[in-house]
FIVOMI-219482 format. One line per 5 residues: number of its first residue (from 0); their letters; for each residue x, y, z of N, C-alpha, C. Coordinates in Angstrom, 3 decimals, always signed. Layout:
BEGIN
NUM = a = X,Y,Z,X,Y,Z,X,Y,Z | ... .
***
This chain:
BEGIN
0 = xxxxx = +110.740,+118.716,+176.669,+109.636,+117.822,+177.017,+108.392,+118.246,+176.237 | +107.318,+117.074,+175.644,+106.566,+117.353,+174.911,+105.213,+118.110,+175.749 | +104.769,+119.478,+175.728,+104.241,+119.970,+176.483,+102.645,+119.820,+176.520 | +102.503,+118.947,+175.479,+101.312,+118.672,+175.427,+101.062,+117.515,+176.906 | +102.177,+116.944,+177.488,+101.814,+116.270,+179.040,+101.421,+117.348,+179.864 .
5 = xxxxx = +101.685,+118.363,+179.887,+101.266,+119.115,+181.178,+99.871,+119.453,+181.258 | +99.420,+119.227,+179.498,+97.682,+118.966,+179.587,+97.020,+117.819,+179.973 | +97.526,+116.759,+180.017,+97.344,+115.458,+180.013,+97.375,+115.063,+181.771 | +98.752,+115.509,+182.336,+98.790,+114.868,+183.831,+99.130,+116.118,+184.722 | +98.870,+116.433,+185.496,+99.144,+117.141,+186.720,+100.379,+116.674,+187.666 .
10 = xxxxx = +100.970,+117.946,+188.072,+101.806,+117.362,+189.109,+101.468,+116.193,+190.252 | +102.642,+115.241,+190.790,+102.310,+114.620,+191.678,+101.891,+115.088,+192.875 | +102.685,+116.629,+193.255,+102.181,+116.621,+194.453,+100.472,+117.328,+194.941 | +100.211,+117.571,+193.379,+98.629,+118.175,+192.955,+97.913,+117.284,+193.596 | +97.967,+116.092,+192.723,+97.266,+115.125,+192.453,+98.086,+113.727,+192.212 .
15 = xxxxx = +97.806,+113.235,+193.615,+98.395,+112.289,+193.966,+98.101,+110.688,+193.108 | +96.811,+110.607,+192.593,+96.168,+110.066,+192.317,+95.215,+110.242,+190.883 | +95.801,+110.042,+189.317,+95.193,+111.122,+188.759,+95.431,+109.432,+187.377 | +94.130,+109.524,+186.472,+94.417,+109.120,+185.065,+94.618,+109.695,+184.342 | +94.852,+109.119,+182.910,+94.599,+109.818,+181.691,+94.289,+108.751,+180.759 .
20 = xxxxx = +93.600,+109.080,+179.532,+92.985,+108.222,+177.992,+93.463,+109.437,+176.821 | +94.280,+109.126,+176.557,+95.264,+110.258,+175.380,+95.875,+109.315,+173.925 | +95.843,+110.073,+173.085,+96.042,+109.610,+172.020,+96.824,+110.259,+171.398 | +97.561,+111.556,+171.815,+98.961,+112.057,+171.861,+100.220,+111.963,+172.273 | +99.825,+111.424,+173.729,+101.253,+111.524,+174.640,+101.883,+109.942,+174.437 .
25 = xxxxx = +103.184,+110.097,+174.848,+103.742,+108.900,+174.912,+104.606,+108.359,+176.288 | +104.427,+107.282,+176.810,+104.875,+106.586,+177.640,+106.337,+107.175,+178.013 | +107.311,+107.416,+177.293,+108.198,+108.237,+178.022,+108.022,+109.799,+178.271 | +106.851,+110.327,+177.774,+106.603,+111.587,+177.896,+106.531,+111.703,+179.396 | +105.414,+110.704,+180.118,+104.817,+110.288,+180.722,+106.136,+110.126,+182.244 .
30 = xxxxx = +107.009,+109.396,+181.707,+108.266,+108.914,+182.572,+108.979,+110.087,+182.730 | +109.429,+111.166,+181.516,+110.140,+112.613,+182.143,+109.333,+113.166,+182.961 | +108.040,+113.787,+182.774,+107.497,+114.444,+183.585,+107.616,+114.145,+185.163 | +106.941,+112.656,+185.012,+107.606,+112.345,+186.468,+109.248,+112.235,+187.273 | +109.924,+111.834,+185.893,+111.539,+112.243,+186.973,+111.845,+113.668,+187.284 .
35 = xxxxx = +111.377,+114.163,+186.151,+111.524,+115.953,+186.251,+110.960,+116.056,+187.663 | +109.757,+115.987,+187.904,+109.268,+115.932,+189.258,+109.639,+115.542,+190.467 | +110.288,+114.249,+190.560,+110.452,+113.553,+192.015,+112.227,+113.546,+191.773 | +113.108,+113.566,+191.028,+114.166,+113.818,+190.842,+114.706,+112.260,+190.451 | +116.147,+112.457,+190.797,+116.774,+110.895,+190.416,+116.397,+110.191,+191.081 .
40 = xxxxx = +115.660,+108.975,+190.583,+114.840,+107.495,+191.056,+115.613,+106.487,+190.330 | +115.512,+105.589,+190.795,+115.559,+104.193,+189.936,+114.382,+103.283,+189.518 | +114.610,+103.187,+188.472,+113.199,+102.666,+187.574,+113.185,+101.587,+187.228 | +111.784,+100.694,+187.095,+111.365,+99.127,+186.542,+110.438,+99.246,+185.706 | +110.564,+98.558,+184.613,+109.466,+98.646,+183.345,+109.437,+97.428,+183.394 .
45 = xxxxx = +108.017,+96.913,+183.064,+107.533,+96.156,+182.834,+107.043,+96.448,+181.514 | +106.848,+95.326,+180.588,+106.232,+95.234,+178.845,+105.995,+94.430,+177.730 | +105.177,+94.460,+177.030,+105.171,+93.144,+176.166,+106.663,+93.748,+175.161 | +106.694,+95.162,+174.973,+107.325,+95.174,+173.866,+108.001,+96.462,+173.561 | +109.156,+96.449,+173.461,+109.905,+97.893,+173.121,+110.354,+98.122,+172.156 .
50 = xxxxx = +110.695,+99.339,+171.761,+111.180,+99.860,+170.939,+112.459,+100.371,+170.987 | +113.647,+101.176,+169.591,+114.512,+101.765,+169.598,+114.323,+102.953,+170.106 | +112.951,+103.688,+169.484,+112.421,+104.827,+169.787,+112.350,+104.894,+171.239 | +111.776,+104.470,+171.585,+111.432,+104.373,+173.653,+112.956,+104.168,+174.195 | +113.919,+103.290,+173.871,+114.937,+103.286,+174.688,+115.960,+104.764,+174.445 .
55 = xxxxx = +115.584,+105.361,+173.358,+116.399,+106.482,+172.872,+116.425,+107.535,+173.836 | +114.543,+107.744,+174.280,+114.397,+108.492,+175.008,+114.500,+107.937,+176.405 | +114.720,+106.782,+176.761,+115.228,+106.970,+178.563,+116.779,+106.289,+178.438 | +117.583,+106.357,+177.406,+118.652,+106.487,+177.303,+118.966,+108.211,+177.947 | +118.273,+109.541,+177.254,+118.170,+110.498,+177.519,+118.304,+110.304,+179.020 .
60 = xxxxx = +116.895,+109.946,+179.101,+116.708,+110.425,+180.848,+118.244,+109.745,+181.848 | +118.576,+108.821,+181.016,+119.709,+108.480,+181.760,+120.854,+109.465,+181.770 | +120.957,+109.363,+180.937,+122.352,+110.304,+180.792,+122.522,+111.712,+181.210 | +121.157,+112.356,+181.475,+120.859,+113.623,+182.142,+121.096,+113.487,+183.450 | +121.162,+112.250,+184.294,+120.952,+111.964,+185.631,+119.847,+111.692,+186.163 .
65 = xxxxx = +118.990,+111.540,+185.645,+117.618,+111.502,+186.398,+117.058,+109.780,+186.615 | +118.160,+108.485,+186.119,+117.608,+107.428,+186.258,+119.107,+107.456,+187.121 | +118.829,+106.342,+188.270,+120.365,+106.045,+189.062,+119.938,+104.379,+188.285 | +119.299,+103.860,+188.552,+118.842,+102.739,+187.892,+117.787,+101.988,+187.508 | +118.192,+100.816,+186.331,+116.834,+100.697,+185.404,+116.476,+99.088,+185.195 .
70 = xxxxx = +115.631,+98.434,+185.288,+115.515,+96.991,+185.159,+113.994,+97.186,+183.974 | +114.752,+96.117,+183.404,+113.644,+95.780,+182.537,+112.741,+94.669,+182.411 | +111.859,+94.352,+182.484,+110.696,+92.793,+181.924,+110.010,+92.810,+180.657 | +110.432,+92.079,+180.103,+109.659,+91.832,+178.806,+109.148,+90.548,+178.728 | +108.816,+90.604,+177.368,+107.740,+89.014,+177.096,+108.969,+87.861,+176.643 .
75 = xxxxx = +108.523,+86.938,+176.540,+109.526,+85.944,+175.821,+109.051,+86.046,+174.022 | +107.675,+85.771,+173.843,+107.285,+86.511,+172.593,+108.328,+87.141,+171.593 | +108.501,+88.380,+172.896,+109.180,+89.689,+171.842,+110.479,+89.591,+171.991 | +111.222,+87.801,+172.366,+112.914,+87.895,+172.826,+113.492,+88.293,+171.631 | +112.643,+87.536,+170.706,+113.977,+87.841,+169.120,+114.211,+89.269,+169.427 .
80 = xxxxx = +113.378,+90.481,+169.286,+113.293,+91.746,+169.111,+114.002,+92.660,+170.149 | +113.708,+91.867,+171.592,+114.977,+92.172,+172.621,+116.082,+92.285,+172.537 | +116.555,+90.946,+171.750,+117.778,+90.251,+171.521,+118.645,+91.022,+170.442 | +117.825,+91.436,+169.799,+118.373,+92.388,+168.430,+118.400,+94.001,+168.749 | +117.578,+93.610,+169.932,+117.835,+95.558,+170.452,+118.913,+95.440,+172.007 .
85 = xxxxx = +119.352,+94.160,+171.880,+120.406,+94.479,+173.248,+121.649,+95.319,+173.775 | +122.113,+95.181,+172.453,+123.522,+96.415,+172.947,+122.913,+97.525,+173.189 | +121.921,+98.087,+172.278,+121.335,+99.371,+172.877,+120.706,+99.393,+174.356 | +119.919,+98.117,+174.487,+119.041,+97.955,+175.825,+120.305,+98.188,+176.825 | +121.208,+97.373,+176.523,+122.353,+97.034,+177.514,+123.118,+98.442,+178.198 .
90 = xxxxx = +123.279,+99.665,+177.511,+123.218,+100.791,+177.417,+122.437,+101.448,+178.797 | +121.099,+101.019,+178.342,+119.790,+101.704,+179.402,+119.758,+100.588,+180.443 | +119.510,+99.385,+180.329,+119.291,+98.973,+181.423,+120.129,+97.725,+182.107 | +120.423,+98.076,+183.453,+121.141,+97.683,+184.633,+120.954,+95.911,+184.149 | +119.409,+95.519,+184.290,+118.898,+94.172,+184.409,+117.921,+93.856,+183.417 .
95 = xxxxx = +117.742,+93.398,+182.786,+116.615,+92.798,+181.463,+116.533,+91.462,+181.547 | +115.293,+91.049,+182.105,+114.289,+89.733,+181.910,+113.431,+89.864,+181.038 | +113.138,+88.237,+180.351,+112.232,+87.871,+180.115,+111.769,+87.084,+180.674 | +110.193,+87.125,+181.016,+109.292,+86.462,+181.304,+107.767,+86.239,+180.722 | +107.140,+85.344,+180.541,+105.306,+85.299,+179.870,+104.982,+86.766,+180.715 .
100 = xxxxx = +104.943,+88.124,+179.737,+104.627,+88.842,+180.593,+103.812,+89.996,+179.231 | +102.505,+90.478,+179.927,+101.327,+91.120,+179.216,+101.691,+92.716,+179.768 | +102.093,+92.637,+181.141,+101.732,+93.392,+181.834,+102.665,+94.995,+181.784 | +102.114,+95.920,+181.993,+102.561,+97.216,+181.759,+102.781,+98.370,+182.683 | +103.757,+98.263,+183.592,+103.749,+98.724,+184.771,+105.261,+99.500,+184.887 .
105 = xxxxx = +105.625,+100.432,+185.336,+106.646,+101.081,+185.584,+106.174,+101.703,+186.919 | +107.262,+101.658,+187.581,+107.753,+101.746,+189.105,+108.744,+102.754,+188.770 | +108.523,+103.864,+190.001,+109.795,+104.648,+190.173,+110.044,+105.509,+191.815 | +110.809,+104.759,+192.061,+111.456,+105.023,+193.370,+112.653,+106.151,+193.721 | +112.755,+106.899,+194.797,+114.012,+107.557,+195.283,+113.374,+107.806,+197.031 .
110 = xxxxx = +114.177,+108.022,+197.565,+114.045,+108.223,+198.750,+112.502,+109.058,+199.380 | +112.328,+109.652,+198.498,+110.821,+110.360,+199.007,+109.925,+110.202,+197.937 | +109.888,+109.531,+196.835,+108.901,+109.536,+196.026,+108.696,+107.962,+196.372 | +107.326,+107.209,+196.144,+107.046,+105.772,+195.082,+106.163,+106.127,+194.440 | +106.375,+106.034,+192.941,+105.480,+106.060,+192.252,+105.472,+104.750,+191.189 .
115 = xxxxx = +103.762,+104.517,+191.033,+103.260,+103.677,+190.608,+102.699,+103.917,+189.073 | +102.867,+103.064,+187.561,+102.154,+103.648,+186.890,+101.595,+102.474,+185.751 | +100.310,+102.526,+186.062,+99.772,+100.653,+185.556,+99.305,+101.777,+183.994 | +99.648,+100.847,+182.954,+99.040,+102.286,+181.382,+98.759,+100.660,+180.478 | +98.198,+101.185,+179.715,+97.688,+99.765,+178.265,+99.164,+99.988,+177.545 .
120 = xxxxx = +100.074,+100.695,+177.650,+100.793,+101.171,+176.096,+102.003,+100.717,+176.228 | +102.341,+99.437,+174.982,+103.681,+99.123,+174.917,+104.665,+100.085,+175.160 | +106.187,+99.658,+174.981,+106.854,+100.500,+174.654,+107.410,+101.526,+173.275 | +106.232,+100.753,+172.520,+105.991,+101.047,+171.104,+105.227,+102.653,+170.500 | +105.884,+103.250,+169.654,+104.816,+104.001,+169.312,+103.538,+103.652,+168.475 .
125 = xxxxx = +102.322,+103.998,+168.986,+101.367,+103.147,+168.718,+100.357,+104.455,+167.898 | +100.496,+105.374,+168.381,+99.109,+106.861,+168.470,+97.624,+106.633,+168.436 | +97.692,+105.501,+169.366,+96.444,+104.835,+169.016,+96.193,+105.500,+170.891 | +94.455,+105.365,+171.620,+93.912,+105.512,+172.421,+94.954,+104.784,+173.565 | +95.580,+105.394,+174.321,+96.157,+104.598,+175.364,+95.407,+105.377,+177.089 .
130 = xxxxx = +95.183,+104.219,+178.010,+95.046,+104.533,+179.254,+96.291,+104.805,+180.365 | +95.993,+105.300,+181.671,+96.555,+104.887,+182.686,+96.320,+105.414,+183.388 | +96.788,+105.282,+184.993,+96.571,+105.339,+186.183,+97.978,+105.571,+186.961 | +98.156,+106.724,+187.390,+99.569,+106.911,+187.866,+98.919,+107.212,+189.770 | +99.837,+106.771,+190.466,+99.508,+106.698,+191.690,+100.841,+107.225,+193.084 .
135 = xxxxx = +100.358,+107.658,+193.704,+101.894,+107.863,+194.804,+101.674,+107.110,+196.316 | +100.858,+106.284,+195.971,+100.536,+105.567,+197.676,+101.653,+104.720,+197.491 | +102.251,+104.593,+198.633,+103.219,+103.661,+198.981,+103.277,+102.259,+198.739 | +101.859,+101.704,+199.564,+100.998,+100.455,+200.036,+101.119,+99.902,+198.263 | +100.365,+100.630,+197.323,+100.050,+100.317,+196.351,+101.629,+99.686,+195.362 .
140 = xxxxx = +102.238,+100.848,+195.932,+104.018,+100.832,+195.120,+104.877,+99.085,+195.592 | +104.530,+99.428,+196.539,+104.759,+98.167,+197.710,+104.763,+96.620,+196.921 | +103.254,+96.980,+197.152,+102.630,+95.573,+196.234,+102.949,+95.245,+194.841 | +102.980,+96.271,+193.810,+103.478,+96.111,+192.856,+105.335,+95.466,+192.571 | +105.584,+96.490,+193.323,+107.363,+96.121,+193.762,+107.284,+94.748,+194.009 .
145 = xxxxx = +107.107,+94.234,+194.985,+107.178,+92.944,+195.228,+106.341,+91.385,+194.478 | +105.547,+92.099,+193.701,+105.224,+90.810,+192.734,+106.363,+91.218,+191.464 | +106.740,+92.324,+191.188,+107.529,+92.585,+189.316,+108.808,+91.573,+190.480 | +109.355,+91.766,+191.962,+110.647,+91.261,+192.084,+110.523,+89.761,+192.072 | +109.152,+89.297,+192.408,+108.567,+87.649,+192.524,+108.813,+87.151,+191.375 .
150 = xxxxx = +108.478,+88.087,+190.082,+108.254,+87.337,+188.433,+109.822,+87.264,+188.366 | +111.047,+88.674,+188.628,+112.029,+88.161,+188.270,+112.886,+87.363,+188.615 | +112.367,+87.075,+189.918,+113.431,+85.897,+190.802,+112.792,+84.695,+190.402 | +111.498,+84.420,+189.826,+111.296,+83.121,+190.002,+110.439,+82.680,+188.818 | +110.617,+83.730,+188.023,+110.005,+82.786,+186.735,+110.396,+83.582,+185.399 .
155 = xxxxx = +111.512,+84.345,+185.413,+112.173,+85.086,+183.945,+113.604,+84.945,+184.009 | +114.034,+85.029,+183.051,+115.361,+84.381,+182.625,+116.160,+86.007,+182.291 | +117.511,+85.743,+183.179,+118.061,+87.024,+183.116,+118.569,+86.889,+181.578 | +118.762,+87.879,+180.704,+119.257,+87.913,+179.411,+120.639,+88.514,+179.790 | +121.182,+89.350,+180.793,+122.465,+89.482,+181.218,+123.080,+88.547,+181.679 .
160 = xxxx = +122.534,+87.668,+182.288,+123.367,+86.054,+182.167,+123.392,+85.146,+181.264 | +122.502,+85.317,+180.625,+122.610,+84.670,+179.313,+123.648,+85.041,+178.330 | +123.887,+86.382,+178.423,+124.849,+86.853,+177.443,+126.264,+87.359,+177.454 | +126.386,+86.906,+179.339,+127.973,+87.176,+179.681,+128.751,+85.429,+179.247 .
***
């Protein structure tokens, strides 16, 4: 793990409630630290846009055990680029939608953790200024959970049905 996160974020059970504005770390850096932490969860990404690079590394986290499962949201925008990264996606994740979607949010659940994590940063490597806000209130996890399950039941198109 790139250890430059342990400068960047604090444990969850430190700091329940903690940002960061980094221009080093990367979004799955971001995602080990926390499974390392709360253990095997099942995870939801939300994104305009991914990469080979990003799925490589929570291909990793998969295969170590630390994801039980993974759903994805993307943009319709970026379907060509989905579409051409699917056998790999298909690999990492359980469920992949598209939907008109900006938004940048990963959820990660297991029996005693929810964690919440709203960030500016595709799934792209960018090394440009990225934000975020990682959170462990429930209430907050809650709310999020239930609008990403609203967008996929009722306004994104499963690409696993599309492609069986």
């Amino acid at each position: 793990m790139n250890k430059l996160i342990d400068e960047v974020l604090r444990p969850l059970s430190d700091a329940p409630l903690q940002a960061y504005l980094n221009e080093r770390v990367q979004l799955y850096d971001i995602i080990e630290k926390i499974l390392l932490e709360v253990g095997k969860a099942d995870i939801y990404i939300s994104t305009f846009s991914t990469s080979e690079e990003f799925l490589r590394r929570i291909f990793k986290l998969r295969t170590a055990g630390l994801i039980k499962s993974a759903t994805l949201l993307t943009d319709l925008k970026a379907s060509r680029k989905t579409l051409n990264l699917y056998q790999f996606i298909s690999n990492v994740f359980d469920w992949v939608y598209l939907s008109e979607n900006h938004s940048k949010v990963i959820l990660i659940e297991n029996a005693h953790w929810f964690v919440s994590i709203c960030t500016s940063q595709n799934q792209t490597r960018g090394n440009r200024y990225e934000s975020g806000m990682i959170s462990t209130d429930h209430a907050l996890y809650v709310g999020l959970y239930n609008q990403f399950t609203s967008i996929i039941h009722n306004k994104a198109i499963s690409i696993n049905d599309l492609l069986r």
